[in-house]
C-alpha positions as CSV (number, residue, x, y, z in Angstrom):
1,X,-1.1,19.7,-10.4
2,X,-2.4,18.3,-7.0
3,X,-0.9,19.4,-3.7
4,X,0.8,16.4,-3.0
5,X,2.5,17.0,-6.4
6,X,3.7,20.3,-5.5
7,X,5.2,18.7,-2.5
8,X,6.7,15.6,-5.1
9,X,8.4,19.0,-7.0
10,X,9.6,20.8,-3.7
11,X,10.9,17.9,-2.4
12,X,13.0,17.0,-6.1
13,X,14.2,20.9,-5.5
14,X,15.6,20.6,-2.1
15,X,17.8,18.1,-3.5
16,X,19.3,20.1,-6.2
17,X,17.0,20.2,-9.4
18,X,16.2,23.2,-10.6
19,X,12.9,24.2,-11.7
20,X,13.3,23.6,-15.1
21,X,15.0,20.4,-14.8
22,X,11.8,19.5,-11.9
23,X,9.1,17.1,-14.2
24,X,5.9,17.2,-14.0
25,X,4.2,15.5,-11.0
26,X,2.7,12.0,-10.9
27,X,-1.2,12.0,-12.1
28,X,-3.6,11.2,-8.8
29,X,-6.7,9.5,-10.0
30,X,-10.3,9.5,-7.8
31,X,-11.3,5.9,-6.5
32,X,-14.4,6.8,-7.1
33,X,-15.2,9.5,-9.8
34,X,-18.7,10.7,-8.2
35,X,-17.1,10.6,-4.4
36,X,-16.6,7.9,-1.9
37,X,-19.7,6.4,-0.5
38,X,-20.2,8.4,3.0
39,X,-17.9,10.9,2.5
40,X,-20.6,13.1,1.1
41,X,-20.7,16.1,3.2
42,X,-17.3,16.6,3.2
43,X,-16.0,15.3,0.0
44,X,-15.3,18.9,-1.2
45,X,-12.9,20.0,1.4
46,X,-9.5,20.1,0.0
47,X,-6.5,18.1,1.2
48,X,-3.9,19.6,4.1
49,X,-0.7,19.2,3.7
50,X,1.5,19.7,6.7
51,X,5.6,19.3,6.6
52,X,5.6,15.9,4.4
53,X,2.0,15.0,5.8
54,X,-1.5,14.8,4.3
55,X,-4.5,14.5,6.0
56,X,-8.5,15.4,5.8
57,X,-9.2,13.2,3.4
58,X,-12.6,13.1,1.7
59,X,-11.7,11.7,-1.7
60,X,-9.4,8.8,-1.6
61,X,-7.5,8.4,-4.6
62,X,-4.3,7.0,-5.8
63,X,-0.7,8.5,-7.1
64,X,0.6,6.7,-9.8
65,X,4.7,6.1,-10.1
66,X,5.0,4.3,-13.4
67,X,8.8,2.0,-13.6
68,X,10.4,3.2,-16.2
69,X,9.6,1.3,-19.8
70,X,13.1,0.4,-19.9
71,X,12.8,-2.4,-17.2
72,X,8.7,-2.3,-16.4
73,X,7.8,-5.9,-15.6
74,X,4.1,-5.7,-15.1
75,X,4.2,-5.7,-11.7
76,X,1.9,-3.8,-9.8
77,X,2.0,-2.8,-5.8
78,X,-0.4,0.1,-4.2
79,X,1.2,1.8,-1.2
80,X,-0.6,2.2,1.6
81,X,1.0,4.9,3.9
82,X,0.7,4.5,7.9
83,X,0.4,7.1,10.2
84,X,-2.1,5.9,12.9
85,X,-4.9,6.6,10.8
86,X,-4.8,10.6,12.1
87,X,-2.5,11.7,9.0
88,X,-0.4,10.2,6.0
89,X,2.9,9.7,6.1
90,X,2.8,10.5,2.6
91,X,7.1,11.0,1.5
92,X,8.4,8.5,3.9
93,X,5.8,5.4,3.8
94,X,4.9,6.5,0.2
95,X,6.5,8.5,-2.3
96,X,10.0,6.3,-1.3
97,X,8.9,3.2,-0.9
98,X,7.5,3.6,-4.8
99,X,10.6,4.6,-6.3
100,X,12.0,1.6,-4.5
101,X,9.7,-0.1,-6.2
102,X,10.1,1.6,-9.8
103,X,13.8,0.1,-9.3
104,X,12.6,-3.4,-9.5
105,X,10.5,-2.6,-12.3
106,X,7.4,-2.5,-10.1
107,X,4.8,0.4,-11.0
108,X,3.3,1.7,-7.8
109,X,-0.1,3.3,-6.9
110,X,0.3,5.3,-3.3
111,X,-2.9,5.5,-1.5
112,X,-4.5,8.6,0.2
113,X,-7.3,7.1,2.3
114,X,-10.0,8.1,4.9
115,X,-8.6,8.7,8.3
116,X,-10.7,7.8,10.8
117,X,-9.1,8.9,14.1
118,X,-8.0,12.2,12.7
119,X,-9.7,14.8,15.2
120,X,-13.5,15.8,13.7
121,X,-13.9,12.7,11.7
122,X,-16.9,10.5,11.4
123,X,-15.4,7.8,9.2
124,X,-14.6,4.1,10.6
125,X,-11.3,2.1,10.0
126,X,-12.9,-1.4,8.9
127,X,-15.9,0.5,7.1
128,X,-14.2,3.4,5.5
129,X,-10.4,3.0,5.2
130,X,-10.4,-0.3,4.0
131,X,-13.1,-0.2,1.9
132,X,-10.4,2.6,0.1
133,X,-7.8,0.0,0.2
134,X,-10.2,-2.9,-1.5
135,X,-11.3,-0.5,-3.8
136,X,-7.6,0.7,-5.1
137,X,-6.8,-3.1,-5.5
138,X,-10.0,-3.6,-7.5
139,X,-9.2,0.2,-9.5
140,X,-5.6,-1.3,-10.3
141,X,-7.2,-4.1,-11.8
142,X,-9.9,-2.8,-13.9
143,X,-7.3,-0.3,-15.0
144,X,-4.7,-3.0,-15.9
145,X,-3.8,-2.4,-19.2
146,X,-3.7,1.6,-19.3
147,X,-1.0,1.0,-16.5
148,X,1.1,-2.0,-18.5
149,X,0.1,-4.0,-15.3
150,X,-1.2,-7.7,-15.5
151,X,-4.0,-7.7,-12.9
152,X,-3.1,-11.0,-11.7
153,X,0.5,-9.5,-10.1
154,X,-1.1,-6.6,-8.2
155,X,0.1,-6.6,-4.4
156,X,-0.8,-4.6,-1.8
157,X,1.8,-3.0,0.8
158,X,1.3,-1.6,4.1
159,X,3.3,0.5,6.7
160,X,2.0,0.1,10.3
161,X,-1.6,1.5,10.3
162,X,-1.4,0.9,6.9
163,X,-0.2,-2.4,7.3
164,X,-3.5,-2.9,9.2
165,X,-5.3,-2.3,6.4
166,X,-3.8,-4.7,4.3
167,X,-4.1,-7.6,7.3
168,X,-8.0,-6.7,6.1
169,X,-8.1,-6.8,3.1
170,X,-5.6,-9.9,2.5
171,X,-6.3,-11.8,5.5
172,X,-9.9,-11.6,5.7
173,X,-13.6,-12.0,3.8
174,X,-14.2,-8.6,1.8
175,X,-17.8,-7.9,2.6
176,X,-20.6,-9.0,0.4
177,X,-21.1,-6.9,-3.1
178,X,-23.7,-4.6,-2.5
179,X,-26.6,-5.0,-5.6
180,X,-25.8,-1.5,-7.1
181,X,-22.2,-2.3,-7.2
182,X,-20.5,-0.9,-9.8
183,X,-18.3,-3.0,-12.8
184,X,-15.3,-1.7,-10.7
185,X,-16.6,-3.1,-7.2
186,X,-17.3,-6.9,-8.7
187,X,-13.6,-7.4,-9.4
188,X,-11.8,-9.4,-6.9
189,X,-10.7,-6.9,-3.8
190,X,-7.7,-9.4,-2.2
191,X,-4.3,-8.7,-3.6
192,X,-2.6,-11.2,-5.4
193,X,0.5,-11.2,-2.4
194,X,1.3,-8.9,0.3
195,X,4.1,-6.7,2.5
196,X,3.7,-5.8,5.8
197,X,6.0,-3.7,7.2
198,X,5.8,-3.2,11.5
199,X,2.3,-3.4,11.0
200,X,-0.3,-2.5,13.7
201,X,-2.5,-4.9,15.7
202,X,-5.8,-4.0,14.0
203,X,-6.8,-7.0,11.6
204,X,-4.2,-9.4,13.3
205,X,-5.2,-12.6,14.0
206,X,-6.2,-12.8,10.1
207,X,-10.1,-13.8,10.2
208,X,-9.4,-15.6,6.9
209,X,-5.5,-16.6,6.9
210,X,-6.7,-20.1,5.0
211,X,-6.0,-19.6,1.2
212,X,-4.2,-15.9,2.0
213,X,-2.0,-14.4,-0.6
214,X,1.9,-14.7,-0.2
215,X,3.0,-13.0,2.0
216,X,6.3,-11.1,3.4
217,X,6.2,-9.4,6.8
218,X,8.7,-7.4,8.3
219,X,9.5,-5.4,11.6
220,X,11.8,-4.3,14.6
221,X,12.6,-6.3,17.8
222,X,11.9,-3.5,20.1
223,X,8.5,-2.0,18.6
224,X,6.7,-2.3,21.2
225,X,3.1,-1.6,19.2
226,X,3.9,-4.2,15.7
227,X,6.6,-6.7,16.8
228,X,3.9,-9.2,18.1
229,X,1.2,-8.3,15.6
230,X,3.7,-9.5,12.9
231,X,4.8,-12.8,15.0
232,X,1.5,-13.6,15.0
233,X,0.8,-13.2,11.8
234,X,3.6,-15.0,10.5
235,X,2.5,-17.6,12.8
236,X,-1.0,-17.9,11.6
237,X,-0.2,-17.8,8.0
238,X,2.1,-20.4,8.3
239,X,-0.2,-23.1,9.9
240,X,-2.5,-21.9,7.5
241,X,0.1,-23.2,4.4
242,X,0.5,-20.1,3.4
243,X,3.9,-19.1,1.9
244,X,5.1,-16.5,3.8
245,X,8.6,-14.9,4.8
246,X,9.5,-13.3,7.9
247,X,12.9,-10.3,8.7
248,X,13.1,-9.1,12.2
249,X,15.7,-6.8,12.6
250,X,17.7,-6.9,15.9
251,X,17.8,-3.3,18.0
252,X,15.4,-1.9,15.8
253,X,12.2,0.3,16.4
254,X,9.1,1.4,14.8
255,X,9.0,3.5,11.5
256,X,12.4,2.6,9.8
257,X,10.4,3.3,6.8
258,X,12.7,2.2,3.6
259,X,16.1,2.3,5.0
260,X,17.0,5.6,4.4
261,X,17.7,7.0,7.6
262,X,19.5,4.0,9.3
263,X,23.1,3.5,9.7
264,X,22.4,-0.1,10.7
265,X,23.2,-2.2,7.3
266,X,20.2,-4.6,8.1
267,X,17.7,-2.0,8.3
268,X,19.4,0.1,5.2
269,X,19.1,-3.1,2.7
270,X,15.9,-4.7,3.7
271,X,14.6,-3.6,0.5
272,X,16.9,-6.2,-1.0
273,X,15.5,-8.8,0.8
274,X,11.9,-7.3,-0.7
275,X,12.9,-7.7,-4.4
276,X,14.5,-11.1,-3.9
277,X,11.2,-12.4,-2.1
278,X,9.3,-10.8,-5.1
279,X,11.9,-12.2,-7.3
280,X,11.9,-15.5,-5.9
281,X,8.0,-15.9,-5.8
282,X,8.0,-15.2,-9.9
283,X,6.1,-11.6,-9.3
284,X,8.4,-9.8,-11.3
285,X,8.4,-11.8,-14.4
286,X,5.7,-11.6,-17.0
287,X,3.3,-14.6,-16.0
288,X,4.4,-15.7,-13.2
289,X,3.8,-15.3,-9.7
290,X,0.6,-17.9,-7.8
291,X,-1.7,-18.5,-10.5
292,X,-5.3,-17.2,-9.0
293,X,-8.3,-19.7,-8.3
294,X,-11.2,-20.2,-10.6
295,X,-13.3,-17.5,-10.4
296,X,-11.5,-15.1,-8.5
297,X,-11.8,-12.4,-11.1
């Protein structure tokens, strides 16, 4: 059982299950089985866990939440945690936001990715951290059918820093395949539609908004980083002919995560208005959803 695992168990305790009732943690698979590219002389440093944060990360991989068979739809989403790219904010912008997801049938992949601003780190946010996040959309879809996911309904969702590497990855070129790319690297990096929530600057203006994924984009009116980032977004996907939906939530700063901590009735349902976007864009039925161009996997 990985760390973050333990922490999944500790956490299920603190609310009242005992030990035996606790089950097992979700599995955490490797991006890359043989180590990230430039993460070499590090890659065997374990994981720190701090309160309900990870950080150090050498080997980005993802947590798998599997929705439960009774109502799994095929859907697929990878998490990407925020945390200005010095730690994870691995319960709150993770672990939640995927059971929220397993109740709309939704299995959910959390990402633990490279941090580059984290004190003694040599990696690079375009280069490094969303290379991770390409490679976990591309993972999810060579891995389709061990999941019960269709690889054209895999979506990629971001909170803040995270949400700045899904403005990357969705919004903009991926870079060209290198020659000794493996069968997992030729698949088709850009996510089939996208969530942004109070996303940060980085990777806004999109480079390549023009033929984006869906998108749906959501923030406070007082966050003084993301507010604006998302406005422009919106904007820019938009013109672009894009479809894409927009919440702004009056009185309301950064890092509301899923609702669970506000009393404001806005902020506590906005996962409703997530699941009838996903709903209403045919993501969570079997087939449906933006059929892909030719050739885009």
């Amino acid at each position: 059982m990985t760390i973050k695992c333990i922490l999944i168990a500790v956490l299920l305790a603190v609310a009242g299950r005992t030990e035996a009732q606790t089950p097992p943690g979700p599995p955490t698979v490797a991006l890359w089985p043989q180590g990230a590219p430039g993460s070499e002389e590090r890659r065997a440093e374990p994981e720190i866990v701090e309160n309900t944060y990870v950080r150090n990360v050498h080997q980005p991989s993802l947590t798998v939440f599997r929705a439960d068979p009774a109502h799994a739809n095929g859907a697929a989403v990878i998490v990407v945690p925020g945390g200005g790219h010095r730690m994870l904010v691995w319960v709150n912008e993770g672990v939640m936001p995927a059971r929220m997801l397993n109740r709309f049938g939704v299995t959910a992949f959390v990402l633990t990715y490279r941090l580059a601003r984290e004190a003694g780190s040599n990696y690079d946010i375009a280069r490094d951290a969303a290379a991770d996040a390409r490679r976990a959309v591309r993972w999810v879809r060579a891995h389709a059918a061990e999941y019960g996911v269709d690889p054209h309904r895999v979506g990629l969702m971001g909170f803040s820093a995270g949400g700045e590497l899904v403005s990357m990855v969705a919004d903009a070129p991926a870079p060209p395949t290198p020659a000794n790319a493996d069968t997992i690297d030729r698949l088709s990096a850009r996510p089939d539609f996208q969530v942004l929530v109070y996303p940060g600057p980085l990777g806004i203006p999109a480079t390549a908004a023009v033929g984006a994924p869906p998108a749906f984009l959501v923030a406070g009116t007082l966050d003084q980083c993301c507010a604006v980032p998302v406005l422009t977004l919106y904007q820019q996907l938009r013109t672009a002919g894009v479809s894409v939906e927009l919440h702004l939530f009056a009185d309301t700063d950064h890092a509301f995560n899923v609702g669970m901590h506000s009393e404001r009735l806005g902020v506590a349902h906005w996962p409703d208005r997530l699941a009838d976007w996903l709903s209403d864009g045919g993501w969570l039925r079997p087939g449906g959803g933006a059929k892909p161009a030719p050739g885009n996997y």
